[in-house]
N, C-alpha and C positions, 0 to 999 in steps of 0.2 A: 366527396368533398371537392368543393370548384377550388382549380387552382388561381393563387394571386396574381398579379403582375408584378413580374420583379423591378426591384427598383434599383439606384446606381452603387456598384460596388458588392454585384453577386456575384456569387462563384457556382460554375457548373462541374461537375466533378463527373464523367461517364467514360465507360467501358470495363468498369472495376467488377472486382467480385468484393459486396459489401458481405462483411465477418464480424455479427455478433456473438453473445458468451451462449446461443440458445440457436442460430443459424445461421447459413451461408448460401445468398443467391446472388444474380448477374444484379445492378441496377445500375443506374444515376443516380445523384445524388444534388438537388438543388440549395442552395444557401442564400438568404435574405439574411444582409445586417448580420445579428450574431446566431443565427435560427437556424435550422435543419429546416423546410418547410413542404418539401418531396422527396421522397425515395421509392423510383420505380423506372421499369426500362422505358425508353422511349423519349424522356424528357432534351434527350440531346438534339433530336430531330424540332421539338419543337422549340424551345429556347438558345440555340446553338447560334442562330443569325444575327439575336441581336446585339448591340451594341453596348450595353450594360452590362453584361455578362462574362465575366471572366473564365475562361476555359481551360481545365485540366483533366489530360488525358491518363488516366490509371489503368490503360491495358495492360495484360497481365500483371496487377500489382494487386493488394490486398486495401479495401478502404474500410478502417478500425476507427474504434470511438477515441480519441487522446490519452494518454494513459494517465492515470494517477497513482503519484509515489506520496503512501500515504505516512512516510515516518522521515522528514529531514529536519537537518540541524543548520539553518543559515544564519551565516553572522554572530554565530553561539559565543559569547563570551566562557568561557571553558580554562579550568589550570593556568592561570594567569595572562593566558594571551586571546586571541579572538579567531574562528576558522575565517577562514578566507574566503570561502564563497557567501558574498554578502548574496542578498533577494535577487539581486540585477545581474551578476555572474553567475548563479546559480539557479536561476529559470533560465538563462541563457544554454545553459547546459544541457538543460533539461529538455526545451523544445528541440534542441538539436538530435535529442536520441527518442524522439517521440512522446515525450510526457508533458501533456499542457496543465498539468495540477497535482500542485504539493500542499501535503498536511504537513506542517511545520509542528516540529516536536519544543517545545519550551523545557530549561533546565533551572529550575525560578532559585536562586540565592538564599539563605539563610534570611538575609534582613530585610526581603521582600512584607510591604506592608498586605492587608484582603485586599487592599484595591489592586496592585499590582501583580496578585495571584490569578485575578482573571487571566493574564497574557501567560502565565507560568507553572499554571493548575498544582501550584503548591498544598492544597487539601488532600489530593489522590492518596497520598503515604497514611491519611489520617482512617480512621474506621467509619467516624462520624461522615469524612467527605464521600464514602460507599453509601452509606448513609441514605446520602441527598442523591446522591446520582440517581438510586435506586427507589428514591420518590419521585423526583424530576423525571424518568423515564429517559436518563442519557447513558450512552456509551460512555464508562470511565478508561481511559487508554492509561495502563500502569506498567511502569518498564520494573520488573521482577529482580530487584535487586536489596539488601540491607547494606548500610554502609559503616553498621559496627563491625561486623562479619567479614567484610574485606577489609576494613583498616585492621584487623588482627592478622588475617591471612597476609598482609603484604609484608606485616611487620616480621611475622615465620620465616617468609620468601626470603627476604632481605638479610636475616638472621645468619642463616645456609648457603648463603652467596650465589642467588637466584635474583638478578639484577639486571638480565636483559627482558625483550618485548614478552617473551611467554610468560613471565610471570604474572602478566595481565590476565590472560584465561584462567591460571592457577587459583588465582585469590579469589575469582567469582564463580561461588557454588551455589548458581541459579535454581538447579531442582529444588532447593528446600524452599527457595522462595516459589518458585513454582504451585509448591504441593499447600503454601498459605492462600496464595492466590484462590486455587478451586475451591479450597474452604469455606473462603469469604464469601465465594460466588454462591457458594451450595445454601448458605447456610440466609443471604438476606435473599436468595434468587435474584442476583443481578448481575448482566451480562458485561463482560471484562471484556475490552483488548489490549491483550500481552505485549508487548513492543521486548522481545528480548530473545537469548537463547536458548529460554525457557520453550518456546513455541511450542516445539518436536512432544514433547512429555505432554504439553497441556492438550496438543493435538489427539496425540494416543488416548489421554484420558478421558476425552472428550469423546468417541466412541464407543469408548469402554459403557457410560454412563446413561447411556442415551440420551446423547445431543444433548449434554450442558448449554448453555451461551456464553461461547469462551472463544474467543478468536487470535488467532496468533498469527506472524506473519515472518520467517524468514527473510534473511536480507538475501541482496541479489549476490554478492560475495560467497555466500554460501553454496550458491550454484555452480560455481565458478573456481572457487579455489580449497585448496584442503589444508590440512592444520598444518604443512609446511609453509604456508604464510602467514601465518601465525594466528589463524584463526580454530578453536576448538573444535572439537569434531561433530560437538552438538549441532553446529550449524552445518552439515552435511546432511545430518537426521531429518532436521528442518527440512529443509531442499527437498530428502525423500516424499517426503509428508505431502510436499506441495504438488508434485509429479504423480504422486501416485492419487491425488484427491483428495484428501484429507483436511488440508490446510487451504484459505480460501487466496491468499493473495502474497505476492512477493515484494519488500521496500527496499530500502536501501542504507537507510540512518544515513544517509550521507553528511558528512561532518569534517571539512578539508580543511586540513594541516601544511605546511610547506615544508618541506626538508629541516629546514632551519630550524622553524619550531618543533620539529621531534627532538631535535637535538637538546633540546631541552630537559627532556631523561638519559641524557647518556648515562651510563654507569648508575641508574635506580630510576628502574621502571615505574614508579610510581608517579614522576612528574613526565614521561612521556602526554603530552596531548590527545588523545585518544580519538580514533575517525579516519573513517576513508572517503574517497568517490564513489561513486554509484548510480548520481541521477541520471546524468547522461548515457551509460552504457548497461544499464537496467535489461531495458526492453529486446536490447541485442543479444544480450546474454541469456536472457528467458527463450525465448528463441531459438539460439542455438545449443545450449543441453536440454533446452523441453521437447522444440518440435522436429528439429533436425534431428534429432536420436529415439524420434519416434514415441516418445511417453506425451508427448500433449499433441492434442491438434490445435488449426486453429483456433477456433471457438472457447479449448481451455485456455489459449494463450490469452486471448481479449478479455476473457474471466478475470486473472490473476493477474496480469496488467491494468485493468481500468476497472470493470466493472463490479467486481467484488467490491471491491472499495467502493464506489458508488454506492450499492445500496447499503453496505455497513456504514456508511459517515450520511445517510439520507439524505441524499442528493441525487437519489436514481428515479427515473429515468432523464431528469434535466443533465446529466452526465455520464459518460459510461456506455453508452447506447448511440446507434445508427439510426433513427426514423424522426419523423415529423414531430416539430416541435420541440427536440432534444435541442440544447446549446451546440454550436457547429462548432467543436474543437474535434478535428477530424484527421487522423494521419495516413496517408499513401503510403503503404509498405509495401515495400520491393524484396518480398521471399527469395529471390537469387542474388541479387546484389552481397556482397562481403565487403568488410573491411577490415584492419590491424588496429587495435586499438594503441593508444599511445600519449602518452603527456605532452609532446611535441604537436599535437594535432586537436588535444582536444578542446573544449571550453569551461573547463573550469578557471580559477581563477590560482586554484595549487601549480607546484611544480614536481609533481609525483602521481602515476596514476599506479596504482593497486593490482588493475588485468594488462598493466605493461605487455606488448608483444603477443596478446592472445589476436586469433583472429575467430569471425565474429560472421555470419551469414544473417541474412533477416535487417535492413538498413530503412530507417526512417526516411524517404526521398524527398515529401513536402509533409510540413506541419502548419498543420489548420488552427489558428485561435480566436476564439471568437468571430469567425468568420471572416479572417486575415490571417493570408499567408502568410508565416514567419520567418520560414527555414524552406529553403528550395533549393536541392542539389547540392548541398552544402555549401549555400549561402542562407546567415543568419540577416534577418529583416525586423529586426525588433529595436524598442527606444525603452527608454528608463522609465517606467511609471504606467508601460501598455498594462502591466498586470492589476487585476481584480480581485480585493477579496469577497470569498466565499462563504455566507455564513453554513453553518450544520448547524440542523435543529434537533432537538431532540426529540421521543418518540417514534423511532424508529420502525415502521410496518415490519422489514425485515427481520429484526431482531425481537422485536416484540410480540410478533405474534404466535411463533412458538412458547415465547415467556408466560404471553399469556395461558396456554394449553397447560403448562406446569401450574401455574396457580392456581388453575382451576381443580386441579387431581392434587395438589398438595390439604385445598380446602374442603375438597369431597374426602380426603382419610380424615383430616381432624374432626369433621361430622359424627363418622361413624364413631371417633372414638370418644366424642362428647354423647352419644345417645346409647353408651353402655354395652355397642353388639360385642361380637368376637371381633378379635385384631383380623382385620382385614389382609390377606392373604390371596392375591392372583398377579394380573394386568390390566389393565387399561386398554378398551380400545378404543385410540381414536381417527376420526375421519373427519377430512376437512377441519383440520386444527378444535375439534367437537369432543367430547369425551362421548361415545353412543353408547358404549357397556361395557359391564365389570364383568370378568369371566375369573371363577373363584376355583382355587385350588388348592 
Protein backbone atom coordinates (compact mmCIF):
# COMPACT_ATOMS: atom_id res chain seq x y z
CA UNK A 1 0.00 0.00 0.00
CA UNK A 2 1.72 3.49 -1.11
CA UNK A 3 1.87 5.58 1.58
CA UNK A 4 -0.05 9.21 1.55
CA UNK A 5 1.47 12.57 2.10
CA UNK A 6 0.46 13.82 5.25
CA UNK A 7 -1.10 16.86 5.47
CA UNK A 8 -1.38 19.88 8.25
CA UNK A 9 -2.19 18.76 11.76
CA UNK A 10 -0.72 15.11 11.87
CA UNK A 11 0.53 13.34 14.57
CA UNK A 12 3.52 11.08 14.68
CA UNK A 13 3.42 8.75 17.55
CA UNK A 14 6.97 6.33 17.67
CA UNK A 15 9.12 4.35 19.77
CA UNK A 16 5.84 2.72 21.63
CA UNK A 17 5.00 -0.67 22.03
CA UNK A 18 1.56 -0.62 20.07
CA UNK A 19 -1.05 -3.32 22.38
CA UNK A 20 -3.97 -4.68 20.88
CA UNK A 21 -6.91 -7.16 22.44
CA UNK A 22 -4.89 -10.08 19.88
CA UNK A 23 -1.07 -8.53 19.94
CA UNK A 24 1.78 -6.67 20.90
CA UNK A 25 4.74 -5.27 18.63
CA UNK A 26 7.53 -2.24 18.51
CA UNK A 27 5.82 0.33 15.80
CA UNK A 28 4.88 4.06 14.95
CA UNK A 29 2.08 4.97 14.55
CA UNK A 30 0.90 7.87 11.84
CA UNK A 31 -2.26 10.01 12.04
CA UNK A 32 -4.00 12.07 9.18
CA UNK A 33 -7.11 14.26 10.36
CA UNK A 34 -9.02 11.94 12.45
CA UNK A 35 -7.50 8.41 10.70
CA UNK A 36 -5.00 5.91 11.86
CA UNK A 37 -3.32 5.72 8.19
CA UNK A 38 0.36 3.58 9.19
CA UNK A 39 1.36 1.54 11.62
CA UNK A 40 4.88 0.25 11.22
CA UNK A 41 8.55 0.75 12.40
CA UNK A 42 10.45 3.12 10.67
CA UNK A 43 7.93 5.76 9.90
CA UNK A 44 9.82 8.17 12.32
CA UNK A 45 12.92 8.24 10.20
CA UNK A 46 10.79 9.09 7.44
CA UNK A 47 8.11 11.61 8.30
CA UNK A 48 9.87 12.98 11.52
CA UNK A 49 11.51 16.30 9.53
CA UNK A 50 8.68 17.59 8.40
CA UNK A 51 6.98 20.32 9.45
CA UNK A 52 3.24 19.28 9.57
CA UNK A 53 3.75 16.79 11.78
CA UNK A 54 3.45 16.67 15.28
CA UNK A 55 5.76 14.51 17.39
CA UNK A 56 5.11 12.11 20.19
CA UNK A 57 7.60 10.26 21.79
CA UNK A 58 5.95 6.86 23.69
CA UNK A 59 9.24 5.29 24.65
CA UNK A 60 8.74 2.94 27.00
CA UNK A 61 4.94 3.54 27.24
CA UNK A 62 2.10 1.49 26.00
CA UNK A 63 0.03 2.90 22.62
CA UNK A 64 -3.87 1.39 23.22
CA UNK A 65 -6.88 2.00 21.12
CA UNK A 66 -9.17 4.77 23.48
CA UNK A 67 -11.19 3.18 25.76
CA UNK A 68 -14.87 2.84 25.72
CA UNK A 69 -17.02 3.05 28.80
CA UNK A 70 -19.88 1.52 27.40
CA UNK A 71 -22.73 2.17 30.47
CA UNK A 72 -22.84 6.07 31.75
CA UNK A 73 -25.42 8.14 33.18
CA UNK A 74 -24.70 12.02 32.10
CA UNK A 75 -26.86 14.59 33.16
CA UNK A 76 -29.55 11.75 34.25
CA UNK A 77 -32.45 13.46 35.71
CA UNK A 78 -32.86 10.87 38.58
CA UNK A 79 -34.97 11.03 42.27
CA UNK A 80 -35.83 14.42 41.93
CA UNK A 81 -32.52 16.16 41.24
CA UNK A 82 -30.00 15.79 38.19
CA UNK A 83 -26.12 13.99 38.37
CA UNK A 84 -23.75 16.48 37.91
CA UNK A 85 -21.70 15.45 35.41
CA UNK A 86 -23.35 16.84 32.55
CA UNK A 87 -21.70 15.55 28.53
CA UNK A 88 -19.07 18.41 28.91
CA UNK A 89 -17.69 17.41 32.63
CA UNK A 90 -18.07 14.10 32.06
CA UNK A 91 -15.99 13.30 28.86
CA UNK A 92 -13.80 15.72 30.35
CA UNK A 93 -13.36 13.09 32.97
CA UNK A 94 -13.15 10.74 30.80
CA UNK A 95 -10.34 11.56 28.42
CA UNK A 96 -8.48 12.48 31.43
CA UNK A 97 -8.36 8.60 32.53
CA UNK A 98 -8.13 7.45 28.91
CA UNK A 99 -11.57 6.81 27.50
CA UNK A 100 -12.44 8.61 24.36
CA UNK A 101 -16.22 6.97 24.22
CA UNK A 102 -19.12 6.65 26.17
CA UNK A 103 -22.41 4.64 25.72
CA UNK A 104 -24.79 6.61 27.44
CA UNK A 105 -27.40 4.72 29.42
CA UNK A 106 -31.01 6.60 29.16
CA UNK A 107 -33.52 6.08 32.35
CA UNK A 108 -36.81 7.27 30.03
CA UNK A 109 -39.84 8.59 32.52
CA UNK A 110 -43.22 7.06 32.93
CA UNK A 111 -44.89 9.98 30.62
CA UNK A 112 -42.13 9.52 27.94
CA UNK A 113 -44.36 9.67 24.51
CA UNK A 114 -42.66 6.54 21.25
CA UNK A 115 -41.14 9.32 20.04
CA UNK A 116 -39.07 10.13 22.94
CA UNK A 117 -38.47 6.35 23.75
CA UNK A 118 -36.06 6.55 20.95
CA UNK A 119 -33.49 8.55 23.37
CA UNK A 120 -34.74 6.46 26.39
CA UNK A 121 -35.34 2.84 24.94
CA UNK A 122 -38.45 2.59 27.09
CA UNK A 123 -39.67 -0.72 25.13
CA UNK A 124 -36.77 -2.92 26.53
CA UNK A 125 -38.98 -3.81 29.86
CA UNK A 126 -41.67 -4.75 27.21
CA UNK A 127 -41.65 -8.69 25.60
CA UNK A 128 -42.86 -7.29 22.49
CA UNK A 129 -39.78 -4.66 22.38
CA UNK A 130 -37.44 -8.24 22.60
CA UNK A 131 -39.59 -8.87 20.00
CA UNK A 132 -38.31 -6.35 17.51
CA UNK A 133 -34.85 -6.35 18.68
CA UNK A 134 -34.83 -9.76 17.86
CA UNK A 135 -36.11 -9.04 14.17
CA UNK A 136 -34.23 -5.94 13.83
CA UNK A 137 -30.92 -8.01 14.43
CA UNK A 138 -29.90 -5.32 17.53
CA UNK A 139 -28.39 -5.60 20.83
CA UNK A 140 -31.29 -4.99 23.36
CA UNK A 141 -29.05 -3.46 26.60
CA UNK A 142 -31.51 -4.38 29.68
CA UNK A 143 -30.59 -3.38 33.23
CA UNK A 144 -32.15 -6.60 35.23
CA UNK A 145 -34.21 -5.08 37.60
CA UNK A 146 -38.32 -5.21 38.72
CA UNK A 147 -39.48 -2.32 40.31
CA UNK A 148 -42.64 -3.87 42.17
CA UNK A 149 -40.13 -6.26 43.82
CA UNK A 150 -37.99 -3.51 45.21
CA UNK A 151 -40.69 -1.08 46.17
CA UNK A 152 -42.00 -4.01 48.46
CA UNK A 153 -38.51 -4.85 49.69
CA UNK A 154 -37.85 -1.31 50.68
CA UNK A 155 -41.12 -1.00 52.21
CA UNK A 156 -39.88 -4.53 54.63
CA UNK A 157 -36.37 -2.58 55.08
CA UNK A 158 -37.87 0.59 56.20
CA UNK A 159 -40.52 -1.51 58.43
CA UNK A 160 -37.28 -3.05 60.51
CA UNK A 161 -35.50 0.17 60.79
CA UNK A 162 -33.14 -0.63 57.87
CA UNK A 163 -32.76 3.04 56.81
CA UNK A 164 -29.31 3.75 55.96
CA UNK A 165 -27.29 3.23 52.23
CA UNK A 166 -27.22 -0.80 52.52
CA UNK A 167 -30.56 -1.03 52.35
CA UNK A 168 -30.11 -0.24 48.64
CA UNK A 169 -28.38 -3.79 47.88
CA UNK A 170 -30.92 -5.34 50.29
CA UNK A 171 -34.08 -4.45 48.29
CA UNK A 172 -32.55 -5.50 44.87
CA UNK A 173 -32.78 -9.37 44.32
CA UNK A 174 -31.27 -9.15 40.84
CA UNK A 175 -30.84 -13.16 40.42
CA UNK A 176 -34.39 -13.59 39.79
CA UNK A 177 -34.26 -11.10 37.39
CA UNK A 178 -31.38 -12.46 36.12
CA UNK A 179 -32.64 -16.06 35.57
CA UNK A 180 -35.95 -14.07 33.43
CA UNK A 181 -33.47 -12.54 31.39
CA UNK A 182 -31.70 -15.93 30.00
CA UNK A 183 -35.30 -17.21 29.58
CA UNK A 184 -36.26 -14.58 27.19
CA UNK A 185 -32.90 -14.98 25.63
CA UNK A 186 -33.20 -18.88 25.22
CA UNK A 187 -36.59 -18.86 24.39
CA UNK A 188 -36.81 -15.85 21.12
CA UNK A 189 -32.69 -16.60 20.68
CA UNK A 190 -31.90 -13.08 20.98
CA UNK A 191 -28.70 -11.71 22.37
CA UNK A 192 -29.07 -9.55 25.68
CA UNK A 193 -26.67 -7.06 27.32
CA UNK A 194 -27.04 -7.08 30.97
CA UNK A 195 -26.01 -3.70 32.51
CA UNK A 196 -26.35 -4.90 36.22
CA UNK A 197 -25.36 -7.08 39.05
CA UNK A 198 -26.79 -9.61 37.67
CA UNK A 199 -23.64 -10.06 35.23
CA UNK A 200 -21.53 -12.81 37.49
CA UNK A 201 -24.69 -15.35 37.37
CA UNK A 202 -25.60 -14.58 33.77
CA UNK A 203 -21.66 -14.94 33.00
CA UNK A 204 -21.55 -18.47 34.78
CA UNK A 205 -24.61 -19.44 32.95
CA UNK A 206 -23.57 -18.51 29.90
CA UNK A 207 -20.81 -21.23 29.94
CA UNK A 208 -22.80 -23.50 31.44
CA UNK A 209 -25.05 -23.47 28.26
CA UNK A 210 -22.82 -23.30 25.42
CA UNK A 211 -22.26 -19.86 24.61
CA UNK A 212 -25.77 -18.25 24.94
CA UNK A 213 -25.43 -14.54 23.53
CA UNK A 214 -25.61 -12.89 26.84
CA UNK A 215 -23.15 -10.16 27.71
CA UNK A 216 -22.62 -8.67 31.01
CA UNK A 217 -20.41 -6.22 32.16
CA UNK A 218 -19.16 -5.44 35.73
CA UNK A 219 -18.70 -2.00 36.93
CA UNK A 220 -15.22 -0.65 37.59
CA UNK A 221 -16.16 -0.32 41.51
CA UNK A 222 -16.52 -3.60 41.68
CA UNK A 223 -12.85 -4.26 41.03
CA UNK A 224 -11.92 -1.88 43.37
CA UNK A 225 -13.96 -1.94 46.43
CA UNK A 226 -15.85 -4.51 48.56
CA UNK A 227 -19.25 -4.49 50.15
CA UNK A 228 -17.85 -2.39 53.00
CA UNK A 229 -18.55 0.50 50.54
CA UNK A 230 -21.63 -0.39 50.33
CA UNK A 231 -21.62 -2.12 47.29
CA UNK A 232 -22.83 -6.08 47.27
CA UNK A 233 -20.70 -8.67 46.86
CA UNK A 234 -22.23 -9.66 43.64
CA UNK A 235 -20.13 -7.18 42.05
CA UNK A 236 -16.95 -8.81 43.43
CA UNK A 237 -18.12 -12.10 41.57
CA UNK A 238 -18.56 -9.96 38.57
CA UNK A 239 -14.93 -8.68 38.76
CA UNK A 240 -13.96 -12.41 39.15
CA UNK A 241 -15.66 -13.35 36.02
CA UNK A 242 -13.89 -10.59 34.12
CA UNK A 243 -10.09 -11.54 35.41
CA UNK A 244 -10.62 -14.70 34.94
CA UNK A 245 -12.21 -14.41 31.13
CA UNK A 246 -15.46 -15.11 31.26
CA UNK A 247 -16.99 -11.69 31.15
CA UNK A 248 -16.01 -9.60 27.99
CA UNK A 249 -15.59 -6.04 29.26
CA UNK A 250 -15.59 -3.56 32.52
CA UNK A 251 -18.03 -0.03 32.69
CA UNK A 252 -18.64 2.02 35.16
CA UNK A 253 -22.62 3.36 35.35
CA UNK A 254 -21.05 6.28 36.26
CA UNK A 255 -23.95 8.54 37.61
CA UNK A 256 -22.49 11.60 40.07
CA UNK A 257 -24.21 12.86 42.92
CA UNK A 258 -22.62 15.83 45.25
CA UNK A 259 -22.66 15.33 48.91
CA UNK A 260 -25.47 17.43 49.16
CA UNK A 261 -27.62 15.69 47.14
CA UNK A 262 -27.20 12.27 48.95
CA UNK A 263 -28.34 14.00 51.81
CA UNK A 264 -31.30 13.82 50.50
CA UNK A 265 -32.02 10.22 51.96
CA UNK A 266 -30.79 10.85 55.08
CA UNK A 267 -32.72 8.80 57.53
CA UNK A 268 -34.63 6.45 54.44
CA UNK A 269 -32.59 5.15 51.85
CA UNK A 270 -34.85 5.11 49.52
CA UNK A 271 -34.56 8.80 48.44
CA UNK A 272 -30.81 8.54 48.52
CA UNK A 273 -29.69 9.55 44.63
CA UNK A 274 -28.18 6.53 43.67
CA UNK A 275 -24.35 6.62 41.42
CA UNK A 276 -20.98 6.87 41.70
CA UNK A 277 -17.75 7.93 39.64
CA UNK A 278 -15.96 5.85 37.58
CA UNK A 279 -15.30 7.24 33.97
CA UNK A 280 -12.34 8.72 34.87
CA UNK A 281 -10.51 6.15 37.00
CA UNK A 282 -11.87 3.06 35.17
CA UNK A 283 -8.92 2.24 33.16
CA UNK A 284 -6.45 2.88 36.19
CA UNK A 285 -8.19 0.79 38.19
CA UNK A 286 -8.53 -2.20 35.52
CA UNK A 287 -4.92 -1.93 35.47
CA UNK A 288 -3.98 -2.09 38.62
CA UNK A 289 -6.05 -5.24 40.12
CA UNK A 290 -5.89 -6.88 36.54
CA UNK A 291 -2.45 -6.42 35.43
CA UNK A 292 -0.45 -5.37 38.27
CA UNK A 293 -1.60 -8.57 40.30
CA UNK A 294 -0.87 -10.62 37.35
CA UNK A 295 -4.54 -12.07 36.21
CA UNK A 296 -4.72 -9.87 32.85
CA UNK A 297 -1.94 -8.92 30.53
CA UNK A 298 -1.82 -6.28 28.36
CA UNK A 299 -3.83 -7.29 25.47
CA UNK A 300 -6.65 -8.59 28.11
CA UNK A 301 -6.46 -5.18 29.42
CA UNK A 302 -7.13 -3.37 25.85
CA UNK A 303 -9.98 -6.28 25.49
CA UNK A 304 -12.00 -5.18 28.34
CA UNK A 305 -11.18 -1.51 28.26
CA UNK A 306 -12.00 -0.78 24.54
CA UNK A 307 -12.25 -3.26 22.41
CA UNK A 308 -14.78 -5.76 23.57
CA UNK A 309 -17.15 -3.13 23.43
CA UNK A 310 -16.25 -2.26 20.10
CA UNK A 311 -17.23 -5.21 18.46
CA UNK A 312 -20.33 -5.77 20.93
CA UNK A 313 -21.79 -2.15 20.01
CA UNK A 314 -20.56 -2.64 15.97
CA UNK A 315 -18.26 -0.36 15.62
CA UNK A 316 -15.19 -2.53 15.36
CA UNK A 317 -12.57 -2.15 13.84
CA UNK A 318 -13.46 1.71 13.19
CA UNK A 319 -12.89 1.59 17.08
CA UNK A 320 -11.09 -0.36 19.57
CA UNK A 321 -8.21 -1.09 17.46
CA UNK A 322 -4.44 0.13 16.42
CA UNK A 323 -4.01 -0.12 12.53
CA UNK A 324 -4.74 1.50 9.35
CA UNK A 325 -7.87 3.20 8.85
CA UNK A 326 -9.11 2.64 12.51
CA UNK A 327 -10.45 6.23 13.88
CA UNK A 328 -7.25 7.72 15.71
CA UNK A 329 -8.61 7.93 19.35
CA UNK A 330 -5.40 6.69 20.71
CA UNK A 331 -3.96 6.73 24.38
CA UNK A 332 -0.04 6.78 25.61
CA UNK A 333 -0.07 4.59 28.57
CA UNK A 334 2.63 4.99 30.99
CA UNK A 335 2.69 1.25 32.75
CA UNK A 336 5.01 2.73 35.64
CA UNK A 337 3.68 5.91 36.17
CA UNK A 338 1.17 6.05 39.66
CA UNK A 339 -1.07 8.23 40.92
CA UNK A 340 -3.57 8.80 44.48
CA UNK A 341 -6.85 9.10 43.34
CA UNK A 342 -8.90 11.97 44.94
CA UNK A 343 -11.85 14.33 44.59
CA UNK A 344 -9.50 17.27 45.03
CA UNK A 345 -7.66 16.42 41.85
CA UNK A 346 -10.00 14.89 39.83
CA UNK A 347 -12.55 16.05 36.78
CA UNK A 348 -15.48 15.33 37.63
CA UNK A 349 -18.00 17.84 38.20
CA UNK A 350 -19.05 15.91 41.96
CA UNK A 351 -17.60 16.71 45.17
CA UNK A 352 -17.00 13.05 46.32
CA UNK A 353 -15.01 10.53 44.74
CA UNK A 354 -15.95 6.72 45.67
CA UNK A 355 -11.82 5.22 45.28
CA UNK A 356 -10.95 8.40 47.61
CA UNK A 357 -7.05 7.82 48.66
CA UNK A 358 -6.59 4.47 46.59
CA UNK A 359 -3.39 4.63 44.64
CA UNK A 360 -3.53 3.50 41.29
CA UNK A 361 -0.37 2.45 38.73
CA UNK A 362 -0.95 2.35 34.94
CA UNK A 363 -1.70 6.57 34.00
CA UNK A 364 -3.29 7.76 30.82
CA UNK A 365 -0.04 10.35 29.87
CA UNK A 366 -1.70 11.84 26.43
CA UNK A 367 -5.13 11.13 25.05
CA UNK A 368 -5.69 11.06 21.44
CA UNK A 369 -9.33 12.14 19.97
CA UNK A 370 -9.97 12.19 16.84
CA UNK A 371 -6.80 12.74 16.01
CA UNK A 372 -6.34 15.73 18.54
CA UNK A 373 -4.43 15.79 21.54
CA UNK A 374 -6.68 16.32 24.41
CA UNK A 375 -5.03 15.48 27.67
CA UNK A 376 -1.17 15.83 27.88
CA UNK A 377 0.56 15.30 31.28
CA UNK A 378 -2.22 16.30 33.00
CA UNK A 379 -3.19 19.00 31.00
CA UNK A 380 -6.85 18.86 29.65
CA UNK A 381 -7.25 20.56 25.87
CA UNK A 382 -10.70 20.22 25.10
CA UNK A 383 -13.83 22.86 24.28
CA UNK A 384 -17.49 22.33 24.64
CA UNK A 385 -19.06 20.59 21.54
CA UNK A 386 -15.40 18.75 20.37
CA UNK A 387 -17.48 15.69 20.98
CA UNK A 388 -19.26 13.28 18.31
CA UNK A 389 -22.01 11.16 18.19
CA UNK A 390 -21.58 7.80 17.32
CA UNK A 391 -24.24 5.90 15.73
CA UNK A 392 -24.35 1.72 16.46
CA UNK A 393 -26.00 -0.24 14.00
CA UNK A 394 -27.39 -3.08 14.19
CA UNK A 395 -26.56 -6.47 12.86
CA UNK A 396 -23.86 -7.09 14.61
CA UNK A 397 -21.00 -9.84 12.71
CA UNK A 398 -19.92 -10.38 16.30
CA UNK A 399 -22.83 -11.30 17.98
CA UNK A 400 -24.63 -12.65 15.25
CA UNK A 401 -22.75 -14.87 13.82
CA UNK A 402 -22.72 -17.50 16.41
CA UNK A 403 -26.71 -16.70 16.56
CA UNK A 404 -26.68 -17.57 13.45
CA UNK A 405 -24.95 -21.30 14.11
CA UNK A 406 -27.88 -21.56 16.84
CA UNK A 407 -30.61 -21.12 14.43
CA UNK A 408 -29.35 -23.02 12.23
CA UNK A 409 -29.29 -26.38 14.80
CA UNK A 410 -32.30 -25.04 16.48
CA UNK A 411 -34.07 -25.62 12.75
CA UNK A 412 -32.06 -28.84 11.74
CA UNK A 413 -34.12 -30.53 15.30
CA UNK A 414 -37.41 -29.14 14.28
CA UNK A 415 -36.92 -30.90 10.80
CA UNK A 416 -36.31 -34.18 12.16
CA UNK A 417 -39.13 -33.80 14.46
CA UNK A 418 -41.56 -32.65 11.71
CA UNK A 419 -40.53 -35.83 9.27
CA UNK A 420 -41.48 -38.37 12.08
CA UNK A 421 -37.75 -39.89 12.89
CA UNK A 422 -36.65 -40.75 16.48
CA UNK A 423 -36.04 -37.70 18.95
CA UNK A 424 -32.86 -36.76 18.06
CA UNK A 425 -30.19 -37.42 20.64
CA UNK A 426 -26.25 -36.46 20.34
CA UNK A 427 -24.18 -33.11 19.28
CA UNK A 428 -23.51 -30.86 16.85
CA UNK A 429 -20.57 -30.45 15.21
CA UNK A 430 -19.60 -27.49 14.17
CA UNK A 431 -16.69 -25.80 12.10
CA UNK A 432 -16.23 -22.43 10.93
CA UNK A 433 -19.71 -21.27 12.56
CA UNK A 434 -20.96 -24.58 9.87
CA UNK A 435 -23.04 -27.36 11.47
CA UNK A 436 -20.66 -30.40 9.23
CA UNK A 437 -22.27 -33.32 11.41
CA UNK A 438 -24.49 -34.90 13.82
CA UNK A 439 -22.89 -37.53 15.81
CA UNK A 440 -25.74 -39.58 17.58
CA UNK A 441 -25.80 -41.20 20.89
Amino acid sequence: MSQSKPQKNNLLIFGGTVVNDDCMFVADVLVEENKIIAVKQGLAKEFSKQSNVELIDASGRLVIPGGIDPHTHMQLPFMGTVAVDDFYHGTRAALAGGTTMIIDFAIPPKESTPLEAYKQWREWADPKGLKQCAKLRALARVHAENGHVIAEKQKELLEIGITGPEGHVQSRPEQLEAEALLLSSEALLLPLYCCSRAASAIAAQRQSNGGLPIFGEPIAAGLALDGSHYFNEDFSHAAAFVLSGQLDLVATDNCTFTCQQKRMGLGDFTKIPNGVNGVEDRMSLVWEKGVCSGKLNPMRFVAVTSTMAAKIFNIYPQKGRIQEGSDADIVIWNPNSNRKISAKTHHHATDFNVFEGMEVRGVAEVTISRGKVVWNCGELKVEAGWGKFVPLQANCPYIFGAQETREKGKQLCMTFSRSGSKPYIGVFVIKDQKISQILYT
